[in-house]
N, C-alpha and C positions, 0 to 999 in steps of 0.2 A: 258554564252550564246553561245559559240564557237561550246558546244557541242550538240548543239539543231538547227536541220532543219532551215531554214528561213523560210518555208510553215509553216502555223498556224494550217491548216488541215491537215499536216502531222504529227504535234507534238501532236494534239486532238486525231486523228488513233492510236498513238503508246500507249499514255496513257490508250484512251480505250482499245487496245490488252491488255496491262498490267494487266490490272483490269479485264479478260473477263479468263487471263490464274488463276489470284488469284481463282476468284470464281469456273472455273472447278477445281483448286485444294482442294476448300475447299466440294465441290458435295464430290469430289475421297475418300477424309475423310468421308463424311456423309455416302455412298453409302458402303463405309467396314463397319465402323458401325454397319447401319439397320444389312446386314449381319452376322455380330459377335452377335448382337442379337435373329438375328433368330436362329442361330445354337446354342444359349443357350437357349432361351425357347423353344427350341424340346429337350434339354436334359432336362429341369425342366417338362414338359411333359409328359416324360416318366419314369422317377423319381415317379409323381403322381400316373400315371397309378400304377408300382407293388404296392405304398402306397393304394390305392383303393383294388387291390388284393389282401395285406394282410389283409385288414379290412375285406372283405367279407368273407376269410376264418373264421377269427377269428368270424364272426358274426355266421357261416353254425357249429364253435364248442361251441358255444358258448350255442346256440339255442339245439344242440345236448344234453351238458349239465344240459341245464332244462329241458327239456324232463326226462333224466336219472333221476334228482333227483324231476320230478312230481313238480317244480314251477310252480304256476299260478300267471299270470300279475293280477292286483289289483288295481284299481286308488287310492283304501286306505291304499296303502305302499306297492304294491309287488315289485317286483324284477325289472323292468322296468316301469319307467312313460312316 
C-alpha cells in the first residue's frame, strides 16, 4: 500500500490513465490494420481489373472465331447457351 497515493481520487485517475493509454494502443493496432487492408484490397482490385481484361479479350476472340467458322447460337445445343 506504500506505493499507492493516499488520495482515492488520485489512485481512480491513474487507473483510468492506464486503461485510457491500453485502449489508444489497441485503436493504434486497429487503425494499421484497416490500413494494411486497404492497401490489399486495392491490390486484389486490380488484380480483378487485368482478370476482367483478359476475359473480355479472350471473349472479342473468341466471338471472332465463330464468326470465322459461321457457328450459330442454338438453344438446341449450339455452341453457347
Amino acid at each position: 500500500m506504500a506505493d499507492e497515493p493516499d488520495n482515492l481520487v488520485l489512485v481512480l485517475l491513474q487507473r483510468m490513465n492506464d486503461r485510457l493509454v491500453r485502449m489508444d494502443e489497441k485503436i493504434d493496432r486497429l487503425v494499421d490494420d484497416v490500413r494494411d487492408l486497404k492497401v490489399r484490397m486495392s491490390h486484389v482490385e486490380e488484380g480483378l481489373g487485368g482478370v476482367n481484361r483478359r476475359l473480355d479479350r479472350i471473349e472479342v476472340r473468341v466471338d471472332r472465331i465463330e464468326a470465322r467458322l459461321e457457328l450459330v447460337d442454338s438453344p438446341y445445343g449450339g455452341v453457347r447457351e
